[in-house]
Every structure is written in structure tokens, then in C-alpha cells.
C-alpha positions as CSV (number, residue, x, y, z in Angstrom):
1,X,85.9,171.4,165.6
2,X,87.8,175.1,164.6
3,X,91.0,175.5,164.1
4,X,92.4,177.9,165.8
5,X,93.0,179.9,162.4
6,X,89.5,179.7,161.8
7,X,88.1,181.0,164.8
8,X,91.0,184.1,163.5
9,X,89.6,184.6,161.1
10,X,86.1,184.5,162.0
11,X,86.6,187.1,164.9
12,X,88.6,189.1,162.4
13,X,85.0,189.5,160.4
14,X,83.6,191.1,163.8
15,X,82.6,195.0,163.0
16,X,82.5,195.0,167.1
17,X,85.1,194.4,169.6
18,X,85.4,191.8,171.5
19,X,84.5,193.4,174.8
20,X,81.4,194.9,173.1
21,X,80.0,191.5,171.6
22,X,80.4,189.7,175.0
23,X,78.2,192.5,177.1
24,X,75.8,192.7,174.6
25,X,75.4,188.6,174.4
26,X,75.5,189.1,178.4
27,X,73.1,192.1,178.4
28,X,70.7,189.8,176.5
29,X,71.4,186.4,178.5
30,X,70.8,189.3,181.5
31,X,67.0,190.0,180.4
32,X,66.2,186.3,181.7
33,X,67.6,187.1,185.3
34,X,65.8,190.2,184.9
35,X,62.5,188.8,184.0
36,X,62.7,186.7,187.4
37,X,65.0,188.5,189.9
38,X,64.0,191.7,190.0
39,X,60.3,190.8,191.3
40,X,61.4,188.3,194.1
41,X,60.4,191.4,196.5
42,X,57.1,191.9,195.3
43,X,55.7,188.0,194.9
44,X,53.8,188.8,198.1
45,X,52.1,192.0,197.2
46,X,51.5,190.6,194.0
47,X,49.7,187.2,195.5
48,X,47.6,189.7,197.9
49,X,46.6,192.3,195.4
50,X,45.2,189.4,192.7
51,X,43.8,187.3,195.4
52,X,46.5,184.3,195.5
53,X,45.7,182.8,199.1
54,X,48.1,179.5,198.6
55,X,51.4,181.0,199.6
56,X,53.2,178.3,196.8
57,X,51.1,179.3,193.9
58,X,52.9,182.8,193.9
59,X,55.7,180.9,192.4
60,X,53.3,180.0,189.1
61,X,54.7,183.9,188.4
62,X,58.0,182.2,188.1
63,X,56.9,178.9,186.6
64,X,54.4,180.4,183.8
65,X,57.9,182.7,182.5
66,X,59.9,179.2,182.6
67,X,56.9,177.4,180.9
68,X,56.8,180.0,178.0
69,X,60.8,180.0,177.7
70,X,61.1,176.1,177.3
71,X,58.2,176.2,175.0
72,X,59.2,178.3,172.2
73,X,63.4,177.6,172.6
74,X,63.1,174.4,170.2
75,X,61.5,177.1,167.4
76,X,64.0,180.2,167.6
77,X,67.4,177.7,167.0
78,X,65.6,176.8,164.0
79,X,64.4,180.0,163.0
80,X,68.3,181.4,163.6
81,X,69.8,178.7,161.7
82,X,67.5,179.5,158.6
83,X,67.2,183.6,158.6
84,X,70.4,184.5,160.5
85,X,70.6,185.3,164.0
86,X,69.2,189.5,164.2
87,X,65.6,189.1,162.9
88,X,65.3,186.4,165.1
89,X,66.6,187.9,168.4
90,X,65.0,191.4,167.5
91,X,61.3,189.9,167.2
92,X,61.7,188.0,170.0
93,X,62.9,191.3,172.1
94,X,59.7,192.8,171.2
95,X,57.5,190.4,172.1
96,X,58.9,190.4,175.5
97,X,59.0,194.4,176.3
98,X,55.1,194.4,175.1
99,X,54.3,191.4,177.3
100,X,56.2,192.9,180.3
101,X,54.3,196.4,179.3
102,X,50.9,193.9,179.0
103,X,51.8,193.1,182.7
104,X,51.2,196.8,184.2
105,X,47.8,196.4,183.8
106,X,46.9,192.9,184.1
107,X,43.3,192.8,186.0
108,X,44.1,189.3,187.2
109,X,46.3,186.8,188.4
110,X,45.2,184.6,185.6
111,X,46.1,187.1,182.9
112,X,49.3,188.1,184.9
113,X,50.5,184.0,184.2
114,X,49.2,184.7,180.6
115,X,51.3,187.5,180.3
116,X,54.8,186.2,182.0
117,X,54.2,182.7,179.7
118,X,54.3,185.3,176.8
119,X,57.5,187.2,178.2
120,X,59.4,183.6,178.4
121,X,58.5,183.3,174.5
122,X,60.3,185.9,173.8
123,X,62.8,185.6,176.2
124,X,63.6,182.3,174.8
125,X,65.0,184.5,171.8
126,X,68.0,185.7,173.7
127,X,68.8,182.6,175.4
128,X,69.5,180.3,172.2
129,X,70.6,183.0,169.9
130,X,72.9,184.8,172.5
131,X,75.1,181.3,172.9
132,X,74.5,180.7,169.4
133,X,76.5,183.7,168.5
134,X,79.1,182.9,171.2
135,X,79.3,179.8,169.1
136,X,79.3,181.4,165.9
137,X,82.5,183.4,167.0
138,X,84.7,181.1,169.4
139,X,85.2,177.3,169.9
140,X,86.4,175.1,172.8
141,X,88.2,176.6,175.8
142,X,87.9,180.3,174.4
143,X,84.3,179.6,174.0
144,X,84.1,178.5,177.5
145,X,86.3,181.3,178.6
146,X,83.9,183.8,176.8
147,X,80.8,181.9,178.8
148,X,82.3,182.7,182.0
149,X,82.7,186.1,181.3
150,X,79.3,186.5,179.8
151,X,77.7,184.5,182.8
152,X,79.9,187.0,185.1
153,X,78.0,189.8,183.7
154,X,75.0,188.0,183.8
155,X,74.7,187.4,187.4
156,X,75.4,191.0,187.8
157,X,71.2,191.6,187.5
158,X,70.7,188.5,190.5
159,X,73.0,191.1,192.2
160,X,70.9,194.3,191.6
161,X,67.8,193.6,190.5
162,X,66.4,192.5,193.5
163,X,67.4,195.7,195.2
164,X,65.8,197.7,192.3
165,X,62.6,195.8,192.8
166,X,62.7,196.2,196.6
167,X,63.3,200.1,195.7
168,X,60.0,200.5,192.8
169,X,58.1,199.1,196.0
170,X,59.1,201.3,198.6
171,X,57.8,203.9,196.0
172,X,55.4,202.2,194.0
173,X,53.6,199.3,193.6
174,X,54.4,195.9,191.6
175,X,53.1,197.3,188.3
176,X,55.7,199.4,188.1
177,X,58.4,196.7,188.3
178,X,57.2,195.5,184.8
179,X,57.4,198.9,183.5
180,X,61.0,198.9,184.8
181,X,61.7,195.9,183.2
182,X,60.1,197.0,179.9
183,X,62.2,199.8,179.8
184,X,65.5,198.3,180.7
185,X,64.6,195.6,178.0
186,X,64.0,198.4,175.5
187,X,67.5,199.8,175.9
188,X,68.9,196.4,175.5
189,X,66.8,195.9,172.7
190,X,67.9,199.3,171.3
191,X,71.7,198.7,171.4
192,X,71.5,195.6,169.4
193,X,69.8,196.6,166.8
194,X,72.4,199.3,165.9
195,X,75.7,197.5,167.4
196,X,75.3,193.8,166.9
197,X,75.8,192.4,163.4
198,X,74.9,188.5,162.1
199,X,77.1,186.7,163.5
200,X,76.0,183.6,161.5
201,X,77.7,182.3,158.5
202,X,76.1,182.5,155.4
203,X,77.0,178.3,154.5
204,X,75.7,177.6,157.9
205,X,71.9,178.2,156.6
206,X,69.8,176.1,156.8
207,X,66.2,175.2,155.6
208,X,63.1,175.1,157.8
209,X,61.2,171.9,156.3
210,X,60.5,168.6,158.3
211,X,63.5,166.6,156.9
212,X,66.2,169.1,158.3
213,X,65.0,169.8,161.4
214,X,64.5,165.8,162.0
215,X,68.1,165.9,160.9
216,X,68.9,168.2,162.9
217,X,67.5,166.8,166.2
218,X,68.6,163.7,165.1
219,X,72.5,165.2,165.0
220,X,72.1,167.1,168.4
221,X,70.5,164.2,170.1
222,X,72.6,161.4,169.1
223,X,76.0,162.9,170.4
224,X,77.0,161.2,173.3
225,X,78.9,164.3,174.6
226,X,76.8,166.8,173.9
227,X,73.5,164.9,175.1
228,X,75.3,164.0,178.3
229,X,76.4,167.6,179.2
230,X,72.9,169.1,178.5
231,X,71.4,166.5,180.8
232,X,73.8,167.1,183.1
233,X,73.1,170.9,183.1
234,X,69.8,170.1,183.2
235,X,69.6,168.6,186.5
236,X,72.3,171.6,188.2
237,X,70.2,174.0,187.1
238,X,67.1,172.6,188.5
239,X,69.0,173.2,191.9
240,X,69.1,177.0,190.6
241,X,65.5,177.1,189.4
242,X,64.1,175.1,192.9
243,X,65.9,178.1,195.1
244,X,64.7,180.9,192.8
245,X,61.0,179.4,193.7
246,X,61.3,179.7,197.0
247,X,64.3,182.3,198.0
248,X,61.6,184.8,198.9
249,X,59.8,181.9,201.4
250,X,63.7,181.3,202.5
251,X,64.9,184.2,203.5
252,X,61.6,186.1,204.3
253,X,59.4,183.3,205.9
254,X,62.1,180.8,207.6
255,X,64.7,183.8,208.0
256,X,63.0,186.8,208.7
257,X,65.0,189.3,206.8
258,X,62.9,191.6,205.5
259,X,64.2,194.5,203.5
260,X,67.3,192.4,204.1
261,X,66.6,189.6,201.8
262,X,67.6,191.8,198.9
263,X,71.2,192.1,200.6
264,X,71.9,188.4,201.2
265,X,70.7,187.6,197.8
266,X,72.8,189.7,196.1
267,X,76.0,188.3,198.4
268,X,75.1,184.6,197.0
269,X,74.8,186.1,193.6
270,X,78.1,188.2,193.1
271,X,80.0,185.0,194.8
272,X,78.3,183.4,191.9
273,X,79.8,186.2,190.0
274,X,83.3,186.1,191.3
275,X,83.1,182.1,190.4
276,X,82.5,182.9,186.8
277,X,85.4,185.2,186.3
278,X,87.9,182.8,188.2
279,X,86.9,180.0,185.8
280,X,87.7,182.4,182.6
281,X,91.1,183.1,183.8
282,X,91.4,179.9,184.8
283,X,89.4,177.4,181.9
284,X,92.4,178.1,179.4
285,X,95.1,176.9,181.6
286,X,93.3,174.1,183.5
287,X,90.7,172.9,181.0
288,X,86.9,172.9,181.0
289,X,86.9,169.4,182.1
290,X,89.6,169.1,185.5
291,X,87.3,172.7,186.8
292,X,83.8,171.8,186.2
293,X,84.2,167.6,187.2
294,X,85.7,169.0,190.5
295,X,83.0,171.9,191.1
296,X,80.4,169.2,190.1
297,X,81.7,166.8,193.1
298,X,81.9,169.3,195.0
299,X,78.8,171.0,194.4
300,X,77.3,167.0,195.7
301,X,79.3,166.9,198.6
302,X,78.7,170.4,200.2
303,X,74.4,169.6,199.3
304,X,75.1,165.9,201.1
305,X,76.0,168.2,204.5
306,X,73.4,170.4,203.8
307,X,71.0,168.0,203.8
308,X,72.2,165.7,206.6
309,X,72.7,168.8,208.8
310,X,68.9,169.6,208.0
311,X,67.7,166.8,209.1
312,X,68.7,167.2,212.7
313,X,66.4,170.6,212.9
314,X,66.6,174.0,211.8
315,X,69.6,175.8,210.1
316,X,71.1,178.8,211.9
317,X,70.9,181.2,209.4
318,X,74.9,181.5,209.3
319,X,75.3,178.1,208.5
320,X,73.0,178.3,205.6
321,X,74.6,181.2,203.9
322,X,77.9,179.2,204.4
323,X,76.5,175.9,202.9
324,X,74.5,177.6,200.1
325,X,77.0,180.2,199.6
326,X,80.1,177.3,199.1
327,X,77.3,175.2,196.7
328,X,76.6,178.1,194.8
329,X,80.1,179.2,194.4
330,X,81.3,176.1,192.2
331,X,78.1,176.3,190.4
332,X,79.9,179.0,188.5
333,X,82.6,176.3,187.5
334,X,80.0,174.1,186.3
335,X,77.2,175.9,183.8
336,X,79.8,178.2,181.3
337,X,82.0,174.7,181.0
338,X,79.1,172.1,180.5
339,X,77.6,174.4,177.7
340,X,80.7,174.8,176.1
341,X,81.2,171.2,176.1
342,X,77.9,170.5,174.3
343,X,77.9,173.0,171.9
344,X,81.9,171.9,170.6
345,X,80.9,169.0,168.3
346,X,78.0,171.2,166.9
347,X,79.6,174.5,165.6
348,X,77.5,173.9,161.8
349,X,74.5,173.7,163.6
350,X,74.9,175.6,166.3
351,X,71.5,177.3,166.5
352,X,69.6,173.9,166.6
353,X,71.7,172.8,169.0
354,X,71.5,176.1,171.2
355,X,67.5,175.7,171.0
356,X,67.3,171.9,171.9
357,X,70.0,172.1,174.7
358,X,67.7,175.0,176.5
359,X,64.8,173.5,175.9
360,X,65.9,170.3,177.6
361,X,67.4,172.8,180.6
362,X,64.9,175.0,180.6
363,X,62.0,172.6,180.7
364,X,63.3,169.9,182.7
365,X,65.5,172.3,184.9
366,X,62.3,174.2,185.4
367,X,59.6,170.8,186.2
368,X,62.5,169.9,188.9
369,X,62.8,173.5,190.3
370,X,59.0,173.8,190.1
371,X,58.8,170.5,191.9
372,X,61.1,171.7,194.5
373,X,60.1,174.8,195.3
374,X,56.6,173.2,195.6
375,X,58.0,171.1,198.5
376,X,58.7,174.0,200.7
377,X,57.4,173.1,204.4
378,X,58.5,175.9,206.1
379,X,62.5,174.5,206.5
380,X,65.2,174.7,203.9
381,X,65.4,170.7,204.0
382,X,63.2,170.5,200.8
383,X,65.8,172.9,199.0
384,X,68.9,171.0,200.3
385,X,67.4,167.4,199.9
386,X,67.0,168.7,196.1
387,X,70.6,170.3,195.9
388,X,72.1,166.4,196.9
389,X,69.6,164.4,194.4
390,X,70.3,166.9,191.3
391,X,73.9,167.0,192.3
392,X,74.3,163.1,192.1
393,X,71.9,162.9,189.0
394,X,74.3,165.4,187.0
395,X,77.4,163.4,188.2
396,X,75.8,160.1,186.7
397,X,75.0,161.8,183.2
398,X,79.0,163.1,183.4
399,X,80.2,159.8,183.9
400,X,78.2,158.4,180.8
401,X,78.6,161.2,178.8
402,X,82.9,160.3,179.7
403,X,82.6,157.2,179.6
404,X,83.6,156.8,183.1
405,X,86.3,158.7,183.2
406,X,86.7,162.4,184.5
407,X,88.7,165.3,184.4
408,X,90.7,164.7,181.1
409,X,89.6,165.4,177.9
410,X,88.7,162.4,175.2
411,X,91.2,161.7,172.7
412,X,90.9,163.0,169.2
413,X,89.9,159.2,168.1
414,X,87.0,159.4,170.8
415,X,86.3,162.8,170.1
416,X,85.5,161.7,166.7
417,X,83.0,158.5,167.6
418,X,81.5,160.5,169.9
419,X,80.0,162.6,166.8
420,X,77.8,161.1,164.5
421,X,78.1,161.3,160.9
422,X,76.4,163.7,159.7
């Protein structure tokens, strides 16, 4: 764990400020919203045009991005951890602007899933190597303090991108929402290459051969706390990844909002937003622990009403936006303050531990979101039966990963025997 003279004298080495380094590790975290968010609107147009007749397989768009994400995270930690953290992040930028520039002219719906699996590849990039960096710079409550900020920004794109896609379709057709996102990812792309510098230590290298990375695993898995928080992530976020599947169904089929359905889910998004910033002016007084416990319980009682209350017959749309809205809200508190926990104990390996940790989000997350989203009936009691179970699930993996207890932090003892030798 740093010291706090450490992490000094580690930002200290930054040729960037502060406020830079945290929107460009947002800006990158952002391209993964982007990748999803921003063609929401067109999933229709998309399933009519390449001949998708099952309303439900429109969400393989979403699913084959997620599938290609989860399957290269567990090589790019590695890979950052060996050759540093830009050549890394810069091939996998490419590979995802040429994939989304692929996507224009895919002839088929086939290709298309080819094509998005490709994008998550290298989108997987950005997700471990963005926290990794966070890592590489801060530790404990600031690094949980910089997460909320970054995730702030982040959910700025749920906020816009939707819009933007509704707008490329009032004026073109879904092609050119790839080429928007190939551009936007170019720019991104662009500014890191000249701004961002390695961020990773030159004693934190490590070697790519079998016996490290079995080490390495073996280090990441076998801590209690940091296993316990990724699972728990892991089953919130599948609440995330279930409602991204079928938000367009939601608020298009159930709802009937139309050109509206951009509107509402950029409301849920910026309270997602707001939620973020509160917890990084908050995390340094309060602790990552007393704010995400509570959110977490919370998060499992508002889904418990939500579900109950759908079980008696449709949801008038007000009371949905109020439920989802109050759900969503403390999910904010949750995400930036389980990673930080996880990654805390692994600082010396942090891109290992960046790339297991979102593979066991991203893919499990995802397989329960898919599942979820494939559930949709036509009400929202699918979405809000999933909200309880992945709500209780996370609380359980808490609760082992503490020992039972919640809302304080472990002593320095337990901190200690909660880390494996190593």
C-alpha cells in the first residue's frame, strides 16, 4: 500500500496535470459507453435493414462488443505490465477506429457481430490500461476519489450519445453512426498519443512467460479482498449491462417514447453522473467503505420494490423513472469504490490485476446482462427481478470479502492476511 509520500512523489513525475490525466483516462474509459450508447436509437433500423426478424437478437450488436471486450481484457494487463502502458493502449485504439470504420460497410448482420466482437478487442485496451494508470498514479481513497471523477466524465457520453445517434438518423442512416464513432475515437486516440506519458514504473515490469503470469493470476485471485470486490462488481454491473440490452425495448416498446427515449436516457445517466461527483467529494471524508456498503443496500432494497410492485401489473411510466432513477443513482456510489478496493492490495501488479478484474466484470457482468435482457417479455419485471437477484448476490460477495462486517475498514493486521505473500 503507498504512502502518502510515495503517491507525492509519483504524481510529482506527471509531465500532465492532474485535470488533464483524469479526462484523458475518462475520454478513454468514454469510448466503451460510446461503442454502445450512441447506437441504442438505431438497433431497430439496423435489425430491419440486415434482416434480424427476432426482436431480442438485435441485442447480439451489444453482446458480440461485450464478447470481444471480456475476451482480450486478460491479454492487454499483461501486455501493459511487460511493455509499459502507451504501446499497449495506442494498438488497441486502432484496432477499434478500423473495426468501427469496418462497420460502415458491413453487407450483413453476421459480419456486423464480426466486426463489433473486433471493436470490444480493442476496446478492452482502454478499459484495463486507463485504471491501470489511475493506479499507477494514486492509491486508496484518492484513487477512489479520482474514479469518481473519471466515471463522472464517463457517463457524460450515456448522456449525449444517444441524442447524437438519434440525430445521424434523422439525417442519415446507421452506417454513419460508426463513422461518427470512428472519428470521435480517432480524436481520442490523437490526444493521447501526444499528451499522455507512461505512467508505469519501470521496476513494475514484468515478463510475459507462463510462470509470471500463473504468478500473477495466482496473486490477484487469491486475495480475499480484491476477489470479493471484483465479484461483487461483477454481479452490479450485470444490472447495468441487462438494462443497456433492453433500454431501447423499455422505453420504445413498453413506454412508447419515441424520439423521446433519448431524453429520459440521458436524465438516468447524468443522475448517474451527479452520483459520481458526490462520492469524490465525499469518499475522502466518509471512506470508500461506509458510501458504497450503504449504496449497495440500498441499491437491493429500492430493486426488492421494484420487483414486488411489478408483479401486481404494469409500471406507470413515472413510477419506473422514480424506481430506476433512485437504483441507478447509488450505483454511482458503488462501481468507482469497489474498484478502488480491489485494485489497493495490487498496486506492483496493477495491470494484471486491472485485466483479470474486467474480465471477470466484463464477461460475467455481460452473460448475466445478456441473460437478462434476453428475458424481456414485453414488461420491465424481467429487468427489475434481475436488479433484486444481482443486488443480493453482490451483497453476499461483500460480506465474505469483510468478513461479515461492513462499513469500516479492516485493520492494518487484517489488511495484511488478506494479501498473500507474494
Amino acid at each position: 500500500m503507498d504512502t502518502q509520500a510515495q503517491q507525492d512523489a509519483r504524481q510529482a513525475a506527471f509531465a500532465i496535470p492532474r485535470w488533464e490525466f483524469i479526462s484523458i483516462c475518462a475520454a478513454l474509459m468514454a469510448l466503451n459507453a460510446l461503442a454502445i450508447d450512441i447506437m441504442l436509437p438505431g438497433l431497430q433500423e439496423i435489425g430491419s435493414s440486415l434482416g434480424v426478424s427476432n426482436e431480442n437478437h438485435r441485442q447480439y450488436v451489444i453482446s458480440a462488443y461485450f464478447g470481444g471486450l471480456a475476451a482480450a481484457l486478460i491479454f492487454f494487463g499483461p501486455l501493459s505490465d511487460r511493455f509499459g502502458r502507451r504501446k499497449p493502449l495506442l494498438v488497441g485504439l486502432v484496432i477499434y477506429i478500423c473495426a468501427a470504420a469496418g462497420a460502415v460497410f458491413a453487407p450483413s448482420f453476421e459480419i456486423l457481430l464480426l466486426l463489433r466482437f473486433i471493436q470490444g478487442i480493442g476496446a478492452a485496451s482502454t478499459r484495463v490500461i486507463a485504471v491501470s494508470m489511475v493506479r499507477d498514479r494514486f492509491g486508496g481513497r484518492a484513487m477512489a476519489e479520482v474514479m469518481s471523477l473519471i466515471f463522472m466524465v464517463f457517463m457524460v457520453i450515456p448522456v449525449v450519445a444517444p441524442s447524437i445517434g438519434q440525430l445521424v438518423m434523422i439525417f442519415a442512416n446507421w452506417h454513419m453512426i460508426f463513422m461518427v464513432m470512428a472519428v470521435i475515437a480517432t480524436a481520442i486516440a490523437l490526444w493521447t498519443f501526444i499528451r499522455m506519458p507512461e505512467t508505469q514504473h519501470p521496476e513494475d515490469r514484468r515478463q510475459i512467460d507462463l510462470g509470471s503470469l500463473v504468478q500473477g493470476f495466482g496473486i490477484v485471485l487469491s486475495n480475499r479482498l480484491s476477489l470479493g470486490y471484483t465479484l461483487a462488481s461483477t454481479s452490479v454491473f450485470a444490472a447495468l449491462f441487462g438494462f443497456i440490452n433492453s433500454a431501447q425495448q423499455v422505453y420504445i416498446g413498453i413506454y412508447q417514447l419515441g424520439y423521446w427515449f433519448p431524453v429520459l436516457f440521458a436524465a438516468i445517466a447524468g443522475m448517474m453522473a451527479v452520483s459520481s461527483f458526490l462520492n469524490s467529494r465525499l469518499v475522502m471524508r466518509l471512506g470508500m467503505r461506509r458510501l458504497s456498503h450503504g449504496a449497495l443496500i440500498g441499491f437491493t432494497i429500492v430493486s426488492t420494490v421494484w420487483f414486488v410492485i411489478s408483479l401486481f401489473g404494469p409500471v406507470p411510466l413515472p413510477l419506473f423513472v422514480l424506481l430506476f432513477a433512485l437504483a441507478m443513482f447509488q450505483f454511482g456510489w458503488i462501481g468507482s469504490n469497489f474498484n478502488a478496493i480491489a485494485m489497493e492490495p495490487l498496486g506492483h501488479i496493477a495491470g494484471t490485476a486491472a485485466s483479470i478484474q474486467g474480465f471477470i466484470q466484463t464477461l460475467g457482468g455481460g452473460l448475466v446482462g445478456a441473460i437478462i435482457g434476453q428475458a424481456f417479455d414485453g414488461t420491465v419485471t424481467p429487468l427489475a427481478a434481475g436488479f433484486c437477484g444481482v443486488g443480493i448476490v453482490g451483497l453476499v460477495f461483500v460480506l465474505i470479502a469483510e468478513r461479515g462486517k461492513l462499513f469500516t475498514a479492516p485493520s492494518a493486521q487484517q489488511a495484511v492476511s488478506a494479501e498473500p505473500s507474494h
